[in-house]
C-alpha positions as CSV (number, residue, x, y, z in Angstrom):
1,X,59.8,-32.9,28.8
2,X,58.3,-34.0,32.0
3,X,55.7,-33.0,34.2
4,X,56.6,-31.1,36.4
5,X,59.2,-29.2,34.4
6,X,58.3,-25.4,33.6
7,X,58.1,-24.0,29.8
8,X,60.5,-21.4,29.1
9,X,58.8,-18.6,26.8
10,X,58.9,-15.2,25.7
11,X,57.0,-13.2,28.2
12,X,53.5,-11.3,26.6
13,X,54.6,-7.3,27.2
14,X,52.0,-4.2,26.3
15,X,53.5,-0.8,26.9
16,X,51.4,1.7,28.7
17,X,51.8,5.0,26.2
18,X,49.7,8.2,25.6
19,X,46.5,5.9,23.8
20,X,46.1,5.2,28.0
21,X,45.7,1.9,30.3
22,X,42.6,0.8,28.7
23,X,43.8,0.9,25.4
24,X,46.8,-1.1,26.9
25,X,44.6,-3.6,28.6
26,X,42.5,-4.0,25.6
27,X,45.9,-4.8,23.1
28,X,47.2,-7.4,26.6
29,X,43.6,-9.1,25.9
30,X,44.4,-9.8,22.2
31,X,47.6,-10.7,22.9
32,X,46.3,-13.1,25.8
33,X,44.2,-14.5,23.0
34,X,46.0,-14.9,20.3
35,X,48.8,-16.8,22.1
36,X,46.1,-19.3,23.6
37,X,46.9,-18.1,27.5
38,X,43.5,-17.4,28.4
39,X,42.4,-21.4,26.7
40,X,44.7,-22.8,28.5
41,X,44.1,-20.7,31.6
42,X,40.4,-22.0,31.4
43,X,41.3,-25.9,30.8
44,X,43.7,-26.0,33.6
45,X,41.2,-24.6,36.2
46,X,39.6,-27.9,37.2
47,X,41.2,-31.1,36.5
48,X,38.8,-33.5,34.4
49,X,39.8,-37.5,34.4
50,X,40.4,-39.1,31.0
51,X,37.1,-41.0,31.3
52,X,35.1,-38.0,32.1
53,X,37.4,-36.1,29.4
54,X,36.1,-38.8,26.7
55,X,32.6,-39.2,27.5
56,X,32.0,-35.4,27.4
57,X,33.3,-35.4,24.3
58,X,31.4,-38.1,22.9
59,X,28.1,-36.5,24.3
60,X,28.7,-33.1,22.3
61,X,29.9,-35.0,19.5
62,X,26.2,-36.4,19.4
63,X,24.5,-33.8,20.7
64,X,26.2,-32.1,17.4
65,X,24.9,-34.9,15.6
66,X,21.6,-34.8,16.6
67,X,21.5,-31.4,16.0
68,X,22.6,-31.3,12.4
69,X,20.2,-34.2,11.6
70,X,17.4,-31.6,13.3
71,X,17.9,-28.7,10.5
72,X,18.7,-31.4,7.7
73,X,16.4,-34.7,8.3
């Protein structure tokens, strides 16, 4: 697969019924959600170098670190 090639998938569908459009939107939420569109929606919004990418891992890593040593040490 490269880049620039598109994913083919089963589209996410809610059906509008008598419980009304809230209801509907609520259920399109969960859906959303539980396929990991909204995730992926949020990491794609800004592109982030590898570098960058790595060293903000490593700081939350130790900022985790630091933080369980806190409420244990």
């Amino acid at each position: 697969m490269s880049i620039g090639e598109a994913v083919q998938c089963k589209p996410v569908e809610v059906s509008v019924g008598e419980k009304g459009l809230e209801r509907a939107i609520k259920h399109l939420k969960r859906k959303m959600a539980a396929e990991g569109i909204l995730r992926e929606l949020k990491r794609r919004r800004h592109y982030m170098k590898p570098s960058v990418r790595r060293r903000k891992k490593e700081a939350e890593a130790a900022r985790r670190r630091r933080k369980r040593l806190k409420t244990f040490g």
